[in-house]
N, C-alpha and C positions, 0 to 999 in steps of 0.2 A: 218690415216694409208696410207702412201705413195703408188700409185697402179701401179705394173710391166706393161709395154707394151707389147702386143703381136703382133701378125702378120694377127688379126682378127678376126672375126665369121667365120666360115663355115656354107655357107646357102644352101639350098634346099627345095626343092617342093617333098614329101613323103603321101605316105598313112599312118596314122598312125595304120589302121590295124596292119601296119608291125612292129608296136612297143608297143603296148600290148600284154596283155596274152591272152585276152581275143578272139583276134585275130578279132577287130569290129573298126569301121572307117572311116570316109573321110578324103581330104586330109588337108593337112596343110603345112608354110614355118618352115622349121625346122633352128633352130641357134645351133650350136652345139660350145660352147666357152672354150677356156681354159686358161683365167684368166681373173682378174677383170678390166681391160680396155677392154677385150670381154664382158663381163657383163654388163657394162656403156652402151656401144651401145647395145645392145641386149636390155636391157632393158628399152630404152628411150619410146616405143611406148607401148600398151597393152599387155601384156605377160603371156602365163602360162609355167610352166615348168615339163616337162616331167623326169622321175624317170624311172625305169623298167617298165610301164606300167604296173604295179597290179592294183585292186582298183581302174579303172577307165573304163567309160561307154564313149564313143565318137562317138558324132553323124555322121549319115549316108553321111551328106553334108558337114564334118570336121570342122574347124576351122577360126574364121577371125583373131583370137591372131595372135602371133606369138608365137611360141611352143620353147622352152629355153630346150639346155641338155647340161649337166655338160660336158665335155669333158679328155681325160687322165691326164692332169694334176690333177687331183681330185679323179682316183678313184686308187690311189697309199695304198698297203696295210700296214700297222704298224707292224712293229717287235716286240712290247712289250719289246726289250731288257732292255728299261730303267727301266723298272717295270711295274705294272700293269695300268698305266695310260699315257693314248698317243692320239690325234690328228689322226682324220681318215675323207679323204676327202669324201663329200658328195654323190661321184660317185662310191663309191665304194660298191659293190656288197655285201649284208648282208649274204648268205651262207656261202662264202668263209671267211667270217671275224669269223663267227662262229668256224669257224674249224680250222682258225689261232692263235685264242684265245685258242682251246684246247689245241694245240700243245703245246701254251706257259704255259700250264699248269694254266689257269687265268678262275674264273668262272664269270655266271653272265648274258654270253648269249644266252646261251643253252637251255633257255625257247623260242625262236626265231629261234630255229631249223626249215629248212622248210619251214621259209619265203621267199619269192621270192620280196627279195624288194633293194634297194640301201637306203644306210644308211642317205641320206638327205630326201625322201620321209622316211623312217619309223621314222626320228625325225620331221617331219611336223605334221604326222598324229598319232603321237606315236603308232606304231605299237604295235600287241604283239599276245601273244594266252593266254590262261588259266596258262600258267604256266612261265609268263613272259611280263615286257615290255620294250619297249626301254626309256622312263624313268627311269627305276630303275641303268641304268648304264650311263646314260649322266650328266657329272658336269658341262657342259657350251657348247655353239653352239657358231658359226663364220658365221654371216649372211652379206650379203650385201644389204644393206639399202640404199637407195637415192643417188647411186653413189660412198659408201664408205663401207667400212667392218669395224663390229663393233664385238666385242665376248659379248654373254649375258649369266651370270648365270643360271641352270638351275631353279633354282627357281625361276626364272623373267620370265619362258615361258608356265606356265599355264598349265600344262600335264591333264590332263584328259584323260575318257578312249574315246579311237580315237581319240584323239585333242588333237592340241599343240596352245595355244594362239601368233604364231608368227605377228610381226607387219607386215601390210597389203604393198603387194608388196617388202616382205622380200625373199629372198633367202637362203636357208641354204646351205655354202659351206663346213665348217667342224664341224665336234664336237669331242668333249672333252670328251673319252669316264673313266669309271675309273670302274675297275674291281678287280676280288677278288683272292687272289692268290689262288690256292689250289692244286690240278696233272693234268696231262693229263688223268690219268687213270680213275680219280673219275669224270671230266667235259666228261670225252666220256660215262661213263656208265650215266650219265645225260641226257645225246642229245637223249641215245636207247630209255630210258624210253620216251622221249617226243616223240622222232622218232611213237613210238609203239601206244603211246596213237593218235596219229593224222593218223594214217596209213589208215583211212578211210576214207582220204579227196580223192576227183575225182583227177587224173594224167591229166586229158585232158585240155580243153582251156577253160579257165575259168578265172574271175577276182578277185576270194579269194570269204571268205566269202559276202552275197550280204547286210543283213542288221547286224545293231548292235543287242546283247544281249540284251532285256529289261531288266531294274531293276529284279533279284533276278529268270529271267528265261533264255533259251536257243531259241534263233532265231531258228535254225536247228530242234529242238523238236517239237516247235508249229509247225510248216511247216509240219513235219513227220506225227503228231497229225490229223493237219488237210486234210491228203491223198495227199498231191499234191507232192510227190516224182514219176517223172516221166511227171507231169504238160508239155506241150509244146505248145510253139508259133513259127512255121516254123521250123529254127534249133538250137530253143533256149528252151534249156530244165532244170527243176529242176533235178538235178543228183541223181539218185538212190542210192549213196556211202553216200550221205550227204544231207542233205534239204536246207541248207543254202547256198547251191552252184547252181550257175544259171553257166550251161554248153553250149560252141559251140559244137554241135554233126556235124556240116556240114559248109556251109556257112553262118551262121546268120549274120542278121542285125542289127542296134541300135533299128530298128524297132519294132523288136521279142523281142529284150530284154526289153526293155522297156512296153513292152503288158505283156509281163509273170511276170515282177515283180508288173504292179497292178493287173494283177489277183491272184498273192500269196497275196498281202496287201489284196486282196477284201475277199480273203477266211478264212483269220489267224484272230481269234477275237481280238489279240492285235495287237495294233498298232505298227510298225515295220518302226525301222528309217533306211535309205539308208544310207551304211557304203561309198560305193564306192563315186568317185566323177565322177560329170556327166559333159562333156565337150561339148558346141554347143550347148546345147538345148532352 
């Protein structure tokens, strides 16, 4: 696939604090690219790539990567006019696509209400909640691979729950998303119900949920179970609204968060895998 030229990266020296939720960080060079001869360079040396910052833990002394973000060319919304199946760049904001898809009267991702994620990050990590994932609506991603951009089947990228088997130093810059026609009226009263059922998650700075679900129980149960709603290391607390949310009440550190999540593992009698991804350590 032939690769458009652009007029470069945009680089910078950032706290990455200032680009999570979690609002936790040292610094890092930020590339911020908007096509695939930005990408090529960008991605010649060690790289990670930054998403909306959910779901991610970043150490106090940052990064020696180099931090990769999609930039506007990428996070362009889809009309759906063609019908319910359309191409949606990898930077583009998964609330807002939520609520574009209702419009268009198209169901599918309204289990995904809520999420605070960009559409390349939650087809990485197949995003989702109880009442949805982003595998269920992906036919195929647009990765850039070794310099070139390749489209792979969703059935060649391994979904599982939290994982997506993408190849190693792969980028996702679009997908393929394919949805279900139905109303506006019936995809909004969808979004309420999920809206209603999650309406307990913490508002504040937080990285989403901290561990996965074990087989056949609730990460946020055992946690409640085990009294440590309320738990704190400096300004990093289990949130009272949810168990499975590890909260900034103040200025925490990677420091704090990192102490208070093994002291939830040391207290929870099952073993409790780290959903988030940890950067620096």
């Amino acid at each position: 696939m032939t690769l458009a030229t652009t007029t470069g990266p945009r680089v910078r020296r950032v706290r990455l604090r200032d680009y999570t939720t979690l609002r936790v960080g040292g610094e890092a060079e930020l590339w911020e690219v908007d096509g695939p001869s930005d990408l090529r360079e960008a991605t010649r040396e060690p790289f990670l790539v930054l998403g909306s910052g959910a779901n991610l833990l970043v150490a106090d002394a940052g990064v020696n990567e180099r931090v990769v973000r999609l930039g506007r060319r990428y996070n362009a919304m889809p009309d759906f006019a063609a019908g319910p199946e359309a191409w949606v760049g990898a930077a583009t904001p998964l609330p807002g696509l939520v609520r574009r898809a209702q419009r268009a009267g198209l169901s599918g991702l309204e289990g995904l209400s809520g999420v605070p994620a960009v559409v390349g990050g939650a087809v990485a990590m197949n995003a989702g909640t109880r009442f949805g994932e982003m595998s269920g609506v992906v036919a195929a991603v647009e990765l850039f691979v070794d310099g070139d951009l390749e489209v792979v089947p969703a059935a060649e990228l391994g979904f599982s729950y939290r994982h997506t088997a993408l190849p190693a130093g792969a980028v996702v810059t679009r997908a393929l998303l394919r949805l279900t026609p139905s109303t506006p009226e019936a995809v909004a009263a969808s979004m309420t119900a999920v809206d209603a059922a999650r309406a307990g998650q913490p508002k504040v700075k937080s990285a989403g949920c901290a561990f996965k679900n074990p087989t056949g129980a609730s990460a946020g149960k055992l946690i409640d179970e085990a009294g440590l709603k309320g738990l704190r290391v400096g300004d990093a607390m289990v949130s009272f609204e949810h168990g499975n949310f590890i909260v900034n009440v103040g200025d925490a550190t990677a420091e704090d968060v990192t102490a208070l999540l093994a002291a939830v593992r040391s207290r929870v009698p099952t073993p409790l895998e780290l959903e988030w991804r940890r950067w620096g350590f």
